[in-house]
N, C-alpha and C positions, 0 to 999 in steps of 0.2 A: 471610385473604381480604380482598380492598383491592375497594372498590364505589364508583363513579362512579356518580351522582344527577343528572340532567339537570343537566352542567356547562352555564354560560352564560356566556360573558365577550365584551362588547361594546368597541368601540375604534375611535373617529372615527363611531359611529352603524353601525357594521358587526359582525355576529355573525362575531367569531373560533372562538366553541364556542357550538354550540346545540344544547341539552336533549345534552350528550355523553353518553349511559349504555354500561356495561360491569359484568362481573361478574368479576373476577381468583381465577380459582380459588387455593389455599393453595400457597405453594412453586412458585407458577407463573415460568418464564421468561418476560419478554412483550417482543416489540420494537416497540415505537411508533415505525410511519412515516407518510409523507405527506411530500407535494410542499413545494417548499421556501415558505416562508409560511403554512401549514396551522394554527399553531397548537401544533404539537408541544412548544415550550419553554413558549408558556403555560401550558401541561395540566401539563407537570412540574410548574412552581412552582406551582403550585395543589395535586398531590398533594402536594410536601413543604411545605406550611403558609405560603409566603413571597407568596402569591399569594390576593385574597378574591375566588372568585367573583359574579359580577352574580348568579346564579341558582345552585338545586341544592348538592350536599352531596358530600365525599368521606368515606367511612365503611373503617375499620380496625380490628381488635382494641385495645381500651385499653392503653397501655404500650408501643406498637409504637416502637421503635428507627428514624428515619428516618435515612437517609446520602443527602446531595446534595452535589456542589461546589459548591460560591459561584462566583461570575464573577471574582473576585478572585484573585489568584494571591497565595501567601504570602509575606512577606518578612520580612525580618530577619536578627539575626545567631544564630539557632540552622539548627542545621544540619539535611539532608534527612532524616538518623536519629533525629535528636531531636525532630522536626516530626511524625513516620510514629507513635513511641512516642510521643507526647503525644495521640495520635489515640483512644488506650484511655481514659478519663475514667477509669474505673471504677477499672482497674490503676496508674493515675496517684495516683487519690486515696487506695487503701488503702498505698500506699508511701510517701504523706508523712506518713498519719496513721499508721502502725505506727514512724514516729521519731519521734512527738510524744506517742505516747501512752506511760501508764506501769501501765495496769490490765490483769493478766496474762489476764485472761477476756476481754478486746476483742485483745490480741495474738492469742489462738489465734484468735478466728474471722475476723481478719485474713486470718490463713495459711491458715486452711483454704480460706478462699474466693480467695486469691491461689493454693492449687492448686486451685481448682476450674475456674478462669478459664486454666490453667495458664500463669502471668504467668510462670514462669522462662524459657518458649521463645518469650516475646514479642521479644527482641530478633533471635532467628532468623529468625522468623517475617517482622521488619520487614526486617530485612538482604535476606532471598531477594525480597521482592516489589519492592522498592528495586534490587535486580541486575535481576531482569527486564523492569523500565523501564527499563534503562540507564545506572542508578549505578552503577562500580565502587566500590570502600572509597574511593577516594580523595573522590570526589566524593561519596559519604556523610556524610565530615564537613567538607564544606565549607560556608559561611556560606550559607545562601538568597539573602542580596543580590550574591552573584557569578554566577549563574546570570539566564540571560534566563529570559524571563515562561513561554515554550513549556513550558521545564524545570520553572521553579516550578511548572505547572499538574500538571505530571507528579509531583510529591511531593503535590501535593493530590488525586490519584486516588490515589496510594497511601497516606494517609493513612485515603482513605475507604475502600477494599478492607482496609485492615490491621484498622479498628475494627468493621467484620463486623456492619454495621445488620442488623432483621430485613426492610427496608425497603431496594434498596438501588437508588438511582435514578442514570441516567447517563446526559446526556446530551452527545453525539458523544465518545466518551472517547475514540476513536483519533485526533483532531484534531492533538491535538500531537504521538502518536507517530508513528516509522518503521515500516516492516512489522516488522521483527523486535520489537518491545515490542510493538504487534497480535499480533504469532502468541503472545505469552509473555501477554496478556491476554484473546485468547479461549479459552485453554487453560486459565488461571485462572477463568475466569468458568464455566466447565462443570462444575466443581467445586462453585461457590459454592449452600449447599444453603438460601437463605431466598430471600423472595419478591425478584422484579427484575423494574424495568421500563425498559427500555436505549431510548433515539434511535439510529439509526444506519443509516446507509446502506451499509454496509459485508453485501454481499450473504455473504458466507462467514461473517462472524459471525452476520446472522440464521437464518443453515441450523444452524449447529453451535451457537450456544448457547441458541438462545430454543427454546421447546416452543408457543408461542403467538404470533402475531402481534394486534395491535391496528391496526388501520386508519383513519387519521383522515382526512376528506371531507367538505367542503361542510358544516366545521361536525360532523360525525356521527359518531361510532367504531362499526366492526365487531368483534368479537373474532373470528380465526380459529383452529382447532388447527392446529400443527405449525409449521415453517420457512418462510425466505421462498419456497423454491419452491413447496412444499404453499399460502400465501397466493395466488402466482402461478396457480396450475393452479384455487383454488377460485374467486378474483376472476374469472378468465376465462372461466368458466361461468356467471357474471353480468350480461357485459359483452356486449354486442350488435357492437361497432363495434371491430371488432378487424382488419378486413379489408386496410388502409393496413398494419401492422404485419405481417400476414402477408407481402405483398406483398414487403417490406423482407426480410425473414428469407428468402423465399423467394429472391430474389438474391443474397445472404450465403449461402445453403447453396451454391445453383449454385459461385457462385465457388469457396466451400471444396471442395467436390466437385471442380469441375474441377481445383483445383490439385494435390489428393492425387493424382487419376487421372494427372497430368504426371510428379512427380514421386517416386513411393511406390518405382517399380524405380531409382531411382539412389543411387547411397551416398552423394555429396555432399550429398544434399536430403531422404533420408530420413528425418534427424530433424524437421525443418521439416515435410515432410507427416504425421505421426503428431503433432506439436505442431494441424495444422490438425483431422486428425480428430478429436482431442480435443476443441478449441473446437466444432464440429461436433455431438459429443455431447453435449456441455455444455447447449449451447443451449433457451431456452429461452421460453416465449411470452412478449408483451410488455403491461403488462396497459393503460397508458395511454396508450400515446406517439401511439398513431393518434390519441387526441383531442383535442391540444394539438399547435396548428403552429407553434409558436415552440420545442418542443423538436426542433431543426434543429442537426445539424453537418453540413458540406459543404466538404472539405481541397480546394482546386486541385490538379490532376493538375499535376505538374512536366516539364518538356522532357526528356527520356530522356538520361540521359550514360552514362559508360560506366565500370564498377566498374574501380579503388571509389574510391569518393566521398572517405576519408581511414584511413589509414595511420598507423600510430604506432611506432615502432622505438627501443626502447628509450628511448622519452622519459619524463623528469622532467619536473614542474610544480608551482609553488606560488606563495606571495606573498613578494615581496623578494629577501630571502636565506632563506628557510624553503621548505624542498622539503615537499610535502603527498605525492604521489606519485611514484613511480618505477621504472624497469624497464616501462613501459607497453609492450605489444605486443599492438596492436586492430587488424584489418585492419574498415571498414565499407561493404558494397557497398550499392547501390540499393535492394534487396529485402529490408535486415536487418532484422529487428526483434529491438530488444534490450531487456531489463531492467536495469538496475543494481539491485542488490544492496547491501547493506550497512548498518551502524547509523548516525544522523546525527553527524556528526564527522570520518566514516571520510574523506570524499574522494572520495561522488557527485558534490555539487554542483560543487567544484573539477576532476572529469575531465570532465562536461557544458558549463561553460564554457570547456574545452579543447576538445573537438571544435567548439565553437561560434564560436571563434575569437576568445573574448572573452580571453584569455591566450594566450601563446605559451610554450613548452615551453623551460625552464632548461638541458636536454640530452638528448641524443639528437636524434631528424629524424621530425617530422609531417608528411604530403604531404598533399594536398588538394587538388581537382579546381578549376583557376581558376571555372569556370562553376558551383559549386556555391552555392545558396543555402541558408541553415539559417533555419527558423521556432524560437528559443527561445522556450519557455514557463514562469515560474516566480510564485508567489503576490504578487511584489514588485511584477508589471505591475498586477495586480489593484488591489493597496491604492493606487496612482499613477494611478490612472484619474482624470480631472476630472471632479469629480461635477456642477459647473455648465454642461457640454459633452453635447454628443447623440453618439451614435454616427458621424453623417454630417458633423459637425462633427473630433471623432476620426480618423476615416477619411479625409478631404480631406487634414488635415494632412500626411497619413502618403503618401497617392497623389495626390504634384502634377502638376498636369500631365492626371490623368484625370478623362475625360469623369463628369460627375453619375451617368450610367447605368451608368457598370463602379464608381462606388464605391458605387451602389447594390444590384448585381449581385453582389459582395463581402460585403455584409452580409446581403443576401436567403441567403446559402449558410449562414448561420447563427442566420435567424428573425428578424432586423432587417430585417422590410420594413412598408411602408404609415406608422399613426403612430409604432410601436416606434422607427423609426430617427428620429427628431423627438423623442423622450422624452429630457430628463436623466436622464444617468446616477446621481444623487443617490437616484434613485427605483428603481435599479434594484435587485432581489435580488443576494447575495454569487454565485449560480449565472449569473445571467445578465451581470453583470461579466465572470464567469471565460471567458466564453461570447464577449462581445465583444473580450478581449484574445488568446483565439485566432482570432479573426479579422483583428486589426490584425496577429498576426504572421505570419499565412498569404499576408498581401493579395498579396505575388509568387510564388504557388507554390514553396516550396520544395521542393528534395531531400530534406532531410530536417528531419523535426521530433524536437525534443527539449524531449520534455513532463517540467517538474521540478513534481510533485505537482499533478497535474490535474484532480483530482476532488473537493478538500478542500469547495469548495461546492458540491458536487451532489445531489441528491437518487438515488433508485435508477434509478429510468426514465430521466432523463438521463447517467446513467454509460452505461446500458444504450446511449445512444443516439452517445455519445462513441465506443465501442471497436465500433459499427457503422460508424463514421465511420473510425476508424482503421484498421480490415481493408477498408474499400475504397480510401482512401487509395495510389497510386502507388511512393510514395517511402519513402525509411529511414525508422525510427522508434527510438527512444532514451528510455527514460520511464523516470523513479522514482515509484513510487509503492508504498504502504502497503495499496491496494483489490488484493489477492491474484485479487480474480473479474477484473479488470481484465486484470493480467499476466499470467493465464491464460489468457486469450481474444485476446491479441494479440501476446506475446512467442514469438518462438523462441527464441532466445540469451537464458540467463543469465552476466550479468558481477559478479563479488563481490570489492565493494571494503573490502579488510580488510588490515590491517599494511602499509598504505604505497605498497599497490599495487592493480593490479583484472587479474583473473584469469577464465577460462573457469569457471565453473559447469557439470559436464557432467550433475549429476543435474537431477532435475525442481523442482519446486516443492515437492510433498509432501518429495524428497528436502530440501530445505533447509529446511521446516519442522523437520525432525527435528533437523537440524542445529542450530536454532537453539534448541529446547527441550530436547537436550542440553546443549548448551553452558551454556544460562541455567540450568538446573534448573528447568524448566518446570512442576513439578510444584502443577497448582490445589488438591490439598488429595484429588480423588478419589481413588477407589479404594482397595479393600482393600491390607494388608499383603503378605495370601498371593496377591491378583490380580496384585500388582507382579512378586512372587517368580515367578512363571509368567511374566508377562510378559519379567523378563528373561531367565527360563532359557528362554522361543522363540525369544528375540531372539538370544542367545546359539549356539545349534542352528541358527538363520538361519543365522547369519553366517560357522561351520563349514563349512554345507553348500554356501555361495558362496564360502569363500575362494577356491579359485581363479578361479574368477572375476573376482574381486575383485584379485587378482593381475596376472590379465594385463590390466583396464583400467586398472591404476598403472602397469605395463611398458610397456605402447602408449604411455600419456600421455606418460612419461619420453622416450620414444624421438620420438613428435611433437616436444616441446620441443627436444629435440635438433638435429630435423633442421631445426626452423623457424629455429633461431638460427645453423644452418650457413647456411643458405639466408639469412640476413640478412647476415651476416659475407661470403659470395660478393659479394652485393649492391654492398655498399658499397666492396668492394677492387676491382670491375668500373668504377662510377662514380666513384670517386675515390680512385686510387690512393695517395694518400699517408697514407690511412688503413688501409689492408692491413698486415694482418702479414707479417713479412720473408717468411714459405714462402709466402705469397700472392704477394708480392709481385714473387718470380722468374718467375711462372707467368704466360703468356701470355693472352690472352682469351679464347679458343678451349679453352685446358685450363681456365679458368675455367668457361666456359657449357656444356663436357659433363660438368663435376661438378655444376654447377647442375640441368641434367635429371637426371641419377641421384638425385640429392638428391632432387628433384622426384616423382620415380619409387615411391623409397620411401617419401616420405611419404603419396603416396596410398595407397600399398596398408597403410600400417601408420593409416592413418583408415579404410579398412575395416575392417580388424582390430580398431580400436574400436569401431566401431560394431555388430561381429557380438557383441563382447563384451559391451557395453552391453546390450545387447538384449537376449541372455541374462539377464544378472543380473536385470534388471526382470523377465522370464519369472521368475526364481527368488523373488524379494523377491515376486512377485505369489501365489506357489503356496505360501510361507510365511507369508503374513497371511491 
């Protein structure tokens, strides 16, 4: 049981925590949120010892095991597996005293207690949590001081997960990782059976791992039972002034409504409207946002062009002479909205600055709409912001030429109006930076935006208020991100960049959860032996029961691929014959352009056929869970 005693902690003559009480039941999950400034980090270091409050007391069972990371990232020349193993104090010290010792009655209760601790499967144990952050062996035993800070930080969460405090405090742990080490951390964290108290804004981790929410306010904590939705639905029955936020949603459903209504009878678009009802059902009340009018996103509607926006045909891209990717074939119209996929290394960031046009493709042919403009988004504008500069200062620079009132009009669409926009930026929070660099790069309405991790400073109502902003948004959309509630509520298309290239994703999101908790060996530690054995022998009987299915959505794909690389091959021996094969090359225009609609022909009807198959299988995978 961990008990908060009217915390007090004062700072410039202003109560950051006043009288904060709470009671942490035993074994409890709890996820401490609050808006960005709240307090949150000071409460942590105050629970793990590093912090003296002005006022009040934290009280815990005597002996209680605390685990926090330092701000500090590790470095040196021992490496991430020997950094993870050093993390056990305990299994550390009885292995150097069971060499040093020679008294045969301290050898045995050595051993005994090295298997009580069972120290022989600590190096396993360190290995698998070290893979599902994203170390392979190689990078396991490489030196710390090769590794940037991000990664270092990542051997120091598994350091702390490896040494299994009864205390185990975390705050923003998914900060440094990709989605893929999130889905293999909050699949670990569900598992983990001692008390926790997590920071995070990460809406899908506070549903699936915490059993309690802590609420931090004006100075105060609430303690709630269950997930962040069960906080959301009880907050809301507190809240008086929720009306503005209605409003907001109620526009957002309309649109999503209408859209499914458009599109649900056509095969081309009927994944995209089953992607909207989904967000649709998702949804969910908003507990603060109507009370703060500076949490404002507001994307310029772009000039209407005409799909698509950009093409990619078998292009390569990388730095120098170093190909990062290759075999690229992305077609992206007006209306997409896309996720990237993949572990960081793989070759988002590098296919993002390709569509953005900040690289140009080593080979193959990228087309691209002259009148296309792109808003890039990525953390690097953020940390480059002048912190001795205003926003309207900012924004001039950027819009010469315009009138004081459109670049005031500019920054009003995203809660920079009155003093705000006269404020340095020095003063600003890490959310409200991120806030005003998507505004610098919107200021010409783009086509399309391409958000590279957009939400790293956000609080929850502010994400909430972002991917409001991006479903009403006009134009393409292109985003990586780690926030899983995010690319659920605005992605259609998944694209998964992995071995050297980026590929259609045709399952969902849970589908690539699985994916990724296979592959990593995801396994947090739950679960019985014989729960597992059932588990695989359903999964198994699943899988039976769909292979067919599962057959003919391999065949369809195979036969797509086929006919889209026929259809590219016509293409380019039509426009430029000297790259045609010789039996192209005999063949007139006219035989060219009605093999092209044949081609044409079948490939529509064999993307029905995917999608009648798809559909099934999900009907089956659904009636099997």
């Amino acid at each position: 049981m961990l008990n908060l005693n009217g915390i007090t902690v004062r700072l410039g003559g202003r109560a950051i925590l006043d009288g904060a009480s709470a009671t942490l039941p035993p074994r409890a999950r709890v996820g401490l949120i609050g808006r960005n400034g709240a307090g949150k980090s000071t409460l942590m270091r105050i629970v793990a010892g590093l912090l003296e409050p002005d006022g009040g007391a934290v009280e815990m069972p005597r002996g209680s095991r605390i685990g926090y990371v330092a701000q500090e990232a590790p470095a040196g020349s021992a490496t991430p597996f020997e950094t993870v193993l050093a993390a056990d104090t305990e299994r550390a010290a009885l292995l150097e005293e069971a060499e040093h010792t020679e008294d045969p009655h301290r050898i045995g209760e050595i051993h005994e207690r090295l298997n009580t601790i069972e120290a022989h499967s600590a190096p396993a144990r360190a290995a698998r949590i070290l893979v599902g952050l994203g170390f392979d062996e190689t990078m396991q035993q490489a030196p710390l001081d090769s590794f940037s800070g991000g990664w270092r930080m990542r051997v120091a969460l598994a350091a702390l997960l490896f040494s299994g405090p009864d205390l185990l405090l975390l705050d923003e742990p998914s900060n440094h990782l990709d989605l893929e080490a999130t889905l293999w951390l909050e699949n670990f964290l569900r598992g983990y059976r001692a008390t926790m108290l997590v920071v995070s804004h990460e809406r899908d981790l506070l549903n699936n791992v915490v059993d309690h929410i802590l609420h931090l306010d004006q100075g105060k904590v609430t303690l709630y039972v269950g997930g962040y939705d069960a906080f959301e639905r009880q907050r809301a029955e507190r809240l008086a002034q929720l009306e503005s936020a209605r409003t907001a949603q109620t526009k957002q459903r309309a649109k999503l409504q209408d859209y499914i209504a458009r599109n649900s009878a056509r095969a081309s678009t009927a994944k995209q409207a089953q992607s909207r009802a989904k967000a649709l059902a998702r949804m969910q009340p908003i507990a603060e946002i109507a009370n703060d009018p500076t949490l404002v996103f507001g994307f310029p509607s772009p000039e209407p062009l005409r799909p698509p926006l950009v093409t990619l045909d078998m292009a390569s891209v990388g730095y120098g002479d170093k190909t990062i990717l290759s075999k690229l074939n992305l077609r992206l119209d007006p209306d997409d909205r896309i996720a990237l996929l993949g572990r960081n290394g793989n070759g988002k960031t590098t296919l993002a600055r390709l569509l953005a046009a900040q690289l140009t493709p080593q080979d193959g042919e990228m087309s691209a709409s002259g009148k296309m403009k792109v808003g890039y988004f990525t953390q690097y504008q953020v940390e480059e912001l002048d912190g001795s500069d205003t926003p309207i200062e900012h924004m001039s620079r950027l819009m010469k030429g315009a009138t004081p009132a459109a670049v005031r009009a500019q920054l009003g669409r995203f809660g920079f109006s009155g003093d705000k926009a006269t404020q340095k930026v020095s003063s600003f929070s890490g959310g409200e930076r991120a806030r005003l660099a998507l505004a610098l790069i919107t200021r010409e309405a783009p086509h399309m935006l391409i958000l590279d991790e957009p939400t790293n400073h956000l609080d929850v109502d502010t994400r909430e208020a972002l991917v409001q902003a991006l479903n009403e948004y006009e134009g393409a959309v292109v985003v990586v991100s780690h926030d899983r509630h995010m690319l659920e509520l605005t992605a259609d298309r998944l694209v998964l960049v992995d071995g050297g290239t980026a590929k259609e994703f045709t399952g969902t999101l849970d589908d690539y959860t699985d994916f990724v908790l296979g592959k990593s060996g995801g396994q947090g530690g739950g679960g019985s032996k014989q729960n597992r054995k059932e588990d695989r022998k359903a999964a198994a009987e699943a899988r039976e029961r769909t292979a067919g299915l599962r057959k003919a959505v391999k065949e369809t794909e195979a036969e797509m691929a086929k006919l889209t690389e026929r259809r590219s091959v016509i293409d380019r021996a039509m426009f430029d014959p000297s790259a045609a094969s010789p039996q192209d090359a005999k063949r007139s225009s006219s035989e060219l352009m009605r093999e092209r609609a044949q081609v044409e022909d079948r490939l529509v009807r064999a993307e029905a056929q995917w999608l009648e198959a798809t559909e099934a299988l999900e009907v089956g995978k659904a009636a099997a869970g």
